[in-house]
C-alpha positions in Angstrom: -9.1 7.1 29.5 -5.6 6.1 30.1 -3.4 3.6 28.1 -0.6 2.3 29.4 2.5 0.5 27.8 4.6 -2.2 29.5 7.7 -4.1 28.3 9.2 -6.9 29.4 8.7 -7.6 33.7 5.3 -5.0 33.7 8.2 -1.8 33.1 6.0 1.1 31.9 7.4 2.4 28.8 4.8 5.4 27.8 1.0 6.5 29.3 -1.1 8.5 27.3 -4.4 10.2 29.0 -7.4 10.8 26.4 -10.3 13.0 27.1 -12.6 10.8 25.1 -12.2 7.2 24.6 -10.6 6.0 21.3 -11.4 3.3 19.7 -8.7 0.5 21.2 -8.1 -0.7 17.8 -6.8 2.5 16.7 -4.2 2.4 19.3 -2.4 -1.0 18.3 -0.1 0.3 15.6 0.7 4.2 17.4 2.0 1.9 20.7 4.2 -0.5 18.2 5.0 3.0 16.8 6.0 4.9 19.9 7.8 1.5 21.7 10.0 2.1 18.6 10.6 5.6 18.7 11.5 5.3 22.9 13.0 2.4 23.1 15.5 2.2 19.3 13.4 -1.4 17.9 10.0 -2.5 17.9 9.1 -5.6 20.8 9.6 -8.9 19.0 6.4 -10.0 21.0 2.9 -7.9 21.1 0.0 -8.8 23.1 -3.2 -7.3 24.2 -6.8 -8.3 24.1 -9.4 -8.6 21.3 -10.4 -5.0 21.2 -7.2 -4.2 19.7 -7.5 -6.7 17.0 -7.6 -5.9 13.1 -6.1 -7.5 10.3 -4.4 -4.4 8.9 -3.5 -3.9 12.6 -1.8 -7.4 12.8 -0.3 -7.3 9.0 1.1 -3.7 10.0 3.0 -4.0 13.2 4.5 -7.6 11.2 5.7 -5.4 8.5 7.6 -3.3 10.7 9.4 -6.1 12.6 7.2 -7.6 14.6 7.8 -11.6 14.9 4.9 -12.7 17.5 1.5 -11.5 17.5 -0.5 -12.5 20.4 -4.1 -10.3 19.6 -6.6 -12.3 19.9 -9.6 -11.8 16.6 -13.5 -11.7 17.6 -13.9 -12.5 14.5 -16.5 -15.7 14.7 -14.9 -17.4 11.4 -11.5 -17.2 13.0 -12.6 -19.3 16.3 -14.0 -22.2 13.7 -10.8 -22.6 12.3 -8.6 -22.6 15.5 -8.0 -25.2 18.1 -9.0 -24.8 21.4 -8.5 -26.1 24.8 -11.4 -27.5 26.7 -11.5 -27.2 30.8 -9.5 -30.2 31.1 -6.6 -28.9 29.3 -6.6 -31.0 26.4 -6.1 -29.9 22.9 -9.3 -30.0 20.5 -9.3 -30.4 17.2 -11.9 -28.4 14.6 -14.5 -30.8 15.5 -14.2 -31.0 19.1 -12.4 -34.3 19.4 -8.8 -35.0 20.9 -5.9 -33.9 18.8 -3.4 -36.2 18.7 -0.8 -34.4 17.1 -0.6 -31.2 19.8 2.5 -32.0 21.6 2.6 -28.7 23.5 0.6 -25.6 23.3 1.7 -21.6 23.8 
């Protein structure tokens, strides 16, 4: 397996070739790690998908600086409490109805 790092406009920043798969939440906190040892600071945004997800992975990479998470949990408790956008675009409230108060979403 290969993982690749990318900063800001898709710039690789480090690859690293495995001979077995790892797990990809066991990589989170080494590439936070290693973008700080390359690049002098950690990114003020991470993002990658749900496979990368943990809680002690998100409350880590916050402690050393990070200000914007964007992991995704596959946790099914987390999707009941979050707000979601149907195919429409609109924003949903916990009980699937229009939200009134979503301005704007990310």
């Amino acid at each position: 397996m290969v993982q690749v790092q990318e900063a800001e406009n898709q710039i690789i920043t480090h690859y690293e070739v495995f001979a077995e798969r790892p797990s990809d939440s066991d990589l989170l906190v080494p590439a936070v790690q290693e973008h700080q040892r390359r690049l002098g600071r950690v990114p003020r945004l991470v993002a990658a998908d749900a496979g990368f997800y943990s809680l002690k992975n998100e409350k880590t990479i916050q402690a050393m600086g990070v200000a914007r998470v964007a992991v995704p949990s596959r946790a099914p408790e987390a999707w009941s409490a979050r707000k979601f956008r149907n195919n429409v675009g609109s924003v949903l409230d916990n009980d699937g109805e229009p939200d009134a108060r979503a301005a704007s979403a990310c």
